[in-house]
C-alpha positions in Angstrom: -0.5 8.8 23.3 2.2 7.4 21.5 2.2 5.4 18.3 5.3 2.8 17.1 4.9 2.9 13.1 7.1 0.6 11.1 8.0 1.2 7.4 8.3 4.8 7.3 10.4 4.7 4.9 7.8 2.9 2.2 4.6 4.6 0.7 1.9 3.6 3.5 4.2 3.5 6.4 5.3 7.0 5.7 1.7 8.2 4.9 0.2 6.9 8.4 3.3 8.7 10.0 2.3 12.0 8.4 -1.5 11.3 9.2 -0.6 10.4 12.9 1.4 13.4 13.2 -1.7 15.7 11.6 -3.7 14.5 14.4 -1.6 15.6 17.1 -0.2 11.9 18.0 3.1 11.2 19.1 5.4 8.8 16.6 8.2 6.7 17.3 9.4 5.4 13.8 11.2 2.1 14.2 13.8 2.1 10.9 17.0 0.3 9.8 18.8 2.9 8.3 18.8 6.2 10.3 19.8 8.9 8.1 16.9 7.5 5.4 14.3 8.1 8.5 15.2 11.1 8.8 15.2 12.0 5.3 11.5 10.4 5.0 10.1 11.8 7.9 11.9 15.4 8.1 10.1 18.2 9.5 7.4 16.5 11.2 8.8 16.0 14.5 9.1 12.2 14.6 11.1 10.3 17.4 13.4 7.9 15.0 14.7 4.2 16.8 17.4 2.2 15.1 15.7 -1.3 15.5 15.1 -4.5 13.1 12.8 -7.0 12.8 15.2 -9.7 12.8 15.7 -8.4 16.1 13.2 -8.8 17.9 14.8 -7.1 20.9 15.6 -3.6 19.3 11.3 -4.1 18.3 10.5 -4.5 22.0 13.0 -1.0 22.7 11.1 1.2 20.4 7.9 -0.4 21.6 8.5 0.5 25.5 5.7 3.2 26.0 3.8 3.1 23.4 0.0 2.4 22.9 -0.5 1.0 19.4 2.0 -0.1 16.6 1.2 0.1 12.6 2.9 -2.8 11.3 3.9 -3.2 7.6 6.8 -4.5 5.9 8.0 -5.5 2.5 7.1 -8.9 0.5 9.4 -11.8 0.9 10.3 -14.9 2.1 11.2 -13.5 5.5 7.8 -11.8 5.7 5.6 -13.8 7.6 8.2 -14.9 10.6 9.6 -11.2 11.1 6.4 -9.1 11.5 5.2 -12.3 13.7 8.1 -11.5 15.4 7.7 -7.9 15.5 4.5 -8.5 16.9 5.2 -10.2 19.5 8.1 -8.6 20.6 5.6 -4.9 20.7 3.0 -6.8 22.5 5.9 -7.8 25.1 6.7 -4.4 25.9 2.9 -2.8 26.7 1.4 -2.4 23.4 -2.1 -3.2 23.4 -3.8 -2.4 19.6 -2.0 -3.5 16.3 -3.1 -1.9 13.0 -1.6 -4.0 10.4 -0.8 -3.7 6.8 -2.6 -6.5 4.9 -4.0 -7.3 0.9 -7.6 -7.3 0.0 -7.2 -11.4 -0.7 -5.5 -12.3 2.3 -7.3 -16.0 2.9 -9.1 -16.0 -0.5 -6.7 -16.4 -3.1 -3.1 -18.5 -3.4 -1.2 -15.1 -4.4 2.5 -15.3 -2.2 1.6 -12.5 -0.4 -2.2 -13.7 0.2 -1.0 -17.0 1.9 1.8 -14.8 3.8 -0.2 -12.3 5.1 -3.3 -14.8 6.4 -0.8 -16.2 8.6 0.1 -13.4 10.1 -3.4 -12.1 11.0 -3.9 -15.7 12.7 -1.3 -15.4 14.8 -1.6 -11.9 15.9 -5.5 -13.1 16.4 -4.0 -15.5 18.8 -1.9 -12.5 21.0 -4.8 -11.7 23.2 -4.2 -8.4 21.8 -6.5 -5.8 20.4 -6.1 -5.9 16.1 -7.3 -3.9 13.3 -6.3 -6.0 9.8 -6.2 -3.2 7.1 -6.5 -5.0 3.6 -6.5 -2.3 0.8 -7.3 -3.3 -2.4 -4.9 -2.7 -5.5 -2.6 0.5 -5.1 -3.5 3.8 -7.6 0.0 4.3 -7.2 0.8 1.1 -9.0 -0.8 2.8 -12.2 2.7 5.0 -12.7 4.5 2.0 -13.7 2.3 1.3 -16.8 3.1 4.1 -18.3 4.6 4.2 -21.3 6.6 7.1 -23.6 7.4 5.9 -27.1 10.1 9.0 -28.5 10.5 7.5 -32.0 8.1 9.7 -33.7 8.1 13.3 -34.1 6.0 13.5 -31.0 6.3 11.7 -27.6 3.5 9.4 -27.5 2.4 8.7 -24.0 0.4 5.3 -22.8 -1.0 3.4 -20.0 -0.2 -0.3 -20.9 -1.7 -3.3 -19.1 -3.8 -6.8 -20.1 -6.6 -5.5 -18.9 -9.3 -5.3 -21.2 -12.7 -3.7 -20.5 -12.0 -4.9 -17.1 -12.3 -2.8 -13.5 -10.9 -2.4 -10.3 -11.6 -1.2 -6.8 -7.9 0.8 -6.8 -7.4 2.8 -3.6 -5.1 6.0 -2.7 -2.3 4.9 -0.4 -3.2 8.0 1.2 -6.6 6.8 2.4 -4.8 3.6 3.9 -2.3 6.2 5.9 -6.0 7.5 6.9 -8.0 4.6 8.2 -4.4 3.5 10.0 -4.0 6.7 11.9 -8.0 7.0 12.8 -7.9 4.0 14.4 -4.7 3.9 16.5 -6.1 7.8 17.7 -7.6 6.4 20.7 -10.3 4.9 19.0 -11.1 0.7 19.8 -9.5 -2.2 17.8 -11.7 -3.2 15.6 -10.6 -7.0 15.6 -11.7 -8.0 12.4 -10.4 -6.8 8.8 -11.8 -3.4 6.9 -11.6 -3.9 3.0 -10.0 -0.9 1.9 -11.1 0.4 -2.0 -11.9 3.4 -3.8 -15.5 4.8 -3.9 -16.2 2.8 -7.5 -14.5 0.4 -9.7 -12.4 1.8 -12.2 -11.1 0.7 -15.5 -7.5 1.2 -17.0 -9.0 3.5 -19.7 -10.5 6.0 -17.7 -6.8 6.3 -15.6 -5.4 7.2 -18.2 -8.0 10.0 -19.1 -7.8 11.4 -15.7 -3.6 11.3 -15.5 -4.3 13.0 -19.1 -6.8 15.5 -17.5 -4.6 16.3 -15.1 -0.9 16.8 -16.7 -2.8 18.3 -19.7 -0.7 15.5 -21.6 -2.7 13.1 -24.3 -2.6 10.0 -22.5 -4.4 7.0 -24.1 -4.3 3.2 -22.8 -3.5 -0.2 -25.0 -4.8 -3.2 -24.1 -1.5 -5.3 -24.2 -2.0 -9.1 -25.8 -2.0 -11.4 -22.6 -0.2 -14.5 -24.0 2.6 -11.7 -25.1 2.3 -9.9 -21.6 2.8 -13.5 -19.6 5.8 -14.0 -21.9 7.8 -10.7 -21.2 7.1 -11.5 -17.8 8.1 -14.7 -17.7 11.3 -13.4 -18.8 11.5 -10.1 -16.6 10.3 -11.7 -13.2 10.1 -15.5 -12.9 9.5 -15.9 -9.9 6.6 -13.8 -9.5 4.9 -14.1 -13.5 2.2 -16.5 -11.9 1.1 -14.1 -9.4 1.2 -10.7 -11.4 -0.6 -12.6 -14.2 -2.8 -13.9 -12.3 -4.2 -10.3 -11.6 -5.0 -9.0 -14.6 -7.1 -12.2 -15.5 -8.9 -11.5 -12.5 -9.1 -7.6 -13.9 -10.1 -9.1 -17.2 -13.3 -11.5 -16.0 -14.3 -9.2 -13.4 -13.3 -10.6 -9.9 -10.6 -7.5 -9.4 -13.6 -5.0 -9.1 -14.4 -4.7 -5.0 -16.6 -2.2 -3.3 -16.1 -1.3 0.2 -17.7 1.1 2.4 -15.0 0.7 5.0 -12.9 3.5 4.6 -15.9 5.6 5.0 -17.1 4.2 7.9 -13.6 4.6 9.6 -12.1 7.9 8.9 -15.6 10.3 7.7 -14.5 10.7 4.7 -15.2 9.0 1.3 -12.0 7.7 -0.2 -10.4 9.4 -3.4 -11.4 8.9 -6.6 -8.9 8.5 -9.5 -9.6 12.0 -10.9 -9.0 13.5 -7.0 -5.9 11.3 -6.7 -4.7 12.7 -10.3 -4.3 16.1 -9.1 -3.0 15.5 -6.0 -0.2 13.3 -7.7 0.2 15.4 -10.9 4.1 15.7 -9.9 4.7 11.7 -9.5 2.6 11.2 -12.3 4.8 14.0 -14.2 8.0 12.3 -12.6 6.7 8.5 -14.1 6.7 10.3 -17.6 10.1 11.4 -17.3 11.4 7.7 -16.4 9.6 6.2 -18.9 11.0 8.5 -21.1 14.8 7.7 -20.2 13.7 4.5 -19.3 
């Protein structure tokens, strides 16, 4: 059996690659820029296809022979007509189960990328295909860009920053994502319908920070940044997208960020990683955030 897996090059794409590969699947990775696929997916035996989703035609090449397709690709404007697109072009050329990258609010909430990706699972729902909508929750690999490393003292003081609060969330491991997608295009039946994809318990920001602490052996401590003060920086950093990333952490703050799923579970076996476990397994990236944050 043989698997077409977009985005090899990202965090998720790459990571249901690897967990494909693990279970003795053969990948065709569909990239834009050769020598990067190669980089990304060296060592593990991967068949690599030139293609792009603005052409739909180079989708439908890498697609020939294949049995499932894990689509993902990257936030924009051109989002919602290219993996359409891509869809269709896969389904054209024999594929018969996509597993697709989705967000835990697709449908529920006006976020840019909640609105984008519900109209991609309707039309893929309406390819007389078989579907598996995967939408994972907030990323634990989005907590390295809160850290923090103020230098001006006589020691480096390192912190977790975010408006947050008191308040949880259901963060999941990318890696468990990579998981569910690779279980489920290993011969196993669509499941046509969405699996909400979180950790095993809601977390909050200061207990992140205690277990990236925990496991660098660094003192790391979390502030609670002012909101109004947060939603100006960013207002000033990112324009276009203040509205949505503010929009989060009030959700983190009253309580609506913090989602419990049993899905991951009941797809791969396993119980998904908890923030200590995906600590130590990330002690290097977490190590390597530091260090930019430090020259940052």
């Amino acid at each position: 059996m043989t698997v077409l897996v977009t985005g090899v090059t990202g965090l998720v794409g790459g990571l249901a690659a690897r967990s494909l590969v693990a279970r003795g699947l053969g990948v065709r990775a569909l990239v834009r820029d050769l020598e990067r696929g190669r980089l990304a997916l060296l060592g593990m035996g991967v068949d690599i296809m030139l293609g792009d989703f603005d052409r739909p035609d180079t989708v439908a090449a890498a697609a020939a022979g294949c049995e499932g397709m894990f689509l993902v690709s990257t936030d924009g404007d051109r989002q919602v007509a290219q993996e359409i697109a891509a869809a269709k072009a896969a389904v054209g050329a024999g594929v018969d189960h996509i597993v697709k990258l989705s967000a835990s609010d697709a449908g529920q909430r006006p976020y840019n990328w909640s609105v984008a990706h519900t109209e991609i699972e309707k039309a893929i729902r309406q390819m007389n295909i078989g579907y598996s909508f995967l939408r994972p929750h907030y990323f634990m690999q989005n907590f390295f860009s809160l850290l923090k490393v103020d230098s001006t003292g006589t020691n480096s003081k390192i912190t977790l920053e975010a408006p947050a609060g008191t308040g949880e969330i259901g963060a999941i491991d990318a890696y468990d994502i990579g998981e569910c997608a690779a279980e489920l295009l290993t011969g196993k039946k669509p499941i046509n319908d969405h699996a909400l994809l979180t950790g095993p318990e809601n977390i909050s920001f200061s207990r992140v920070a205690s277990a990236f602490g925990t496991a660098t052996g660094r003192n790391i401590t979390f502030v609670n940044l002012d909101p109004a003060d947060y939603r100006t920086q960013l207002e000033a950093d990112h324009p276009t997208s203040a509205d949505d990333i503010d929009g989060i952490y009030q959700e983190v703050r009253v309580g609506t960020m913090a989602l419990q799923s049993g899905d991951v579970e009941r797809i791969t076996g396993n119980a998904p990683r908890s923030i200590e476990d995906f600590s130590v397994a990330n002690v290097d990236a977490i190590n390597s955030a530091i260090s930019t944050a430090s020259t940052g």
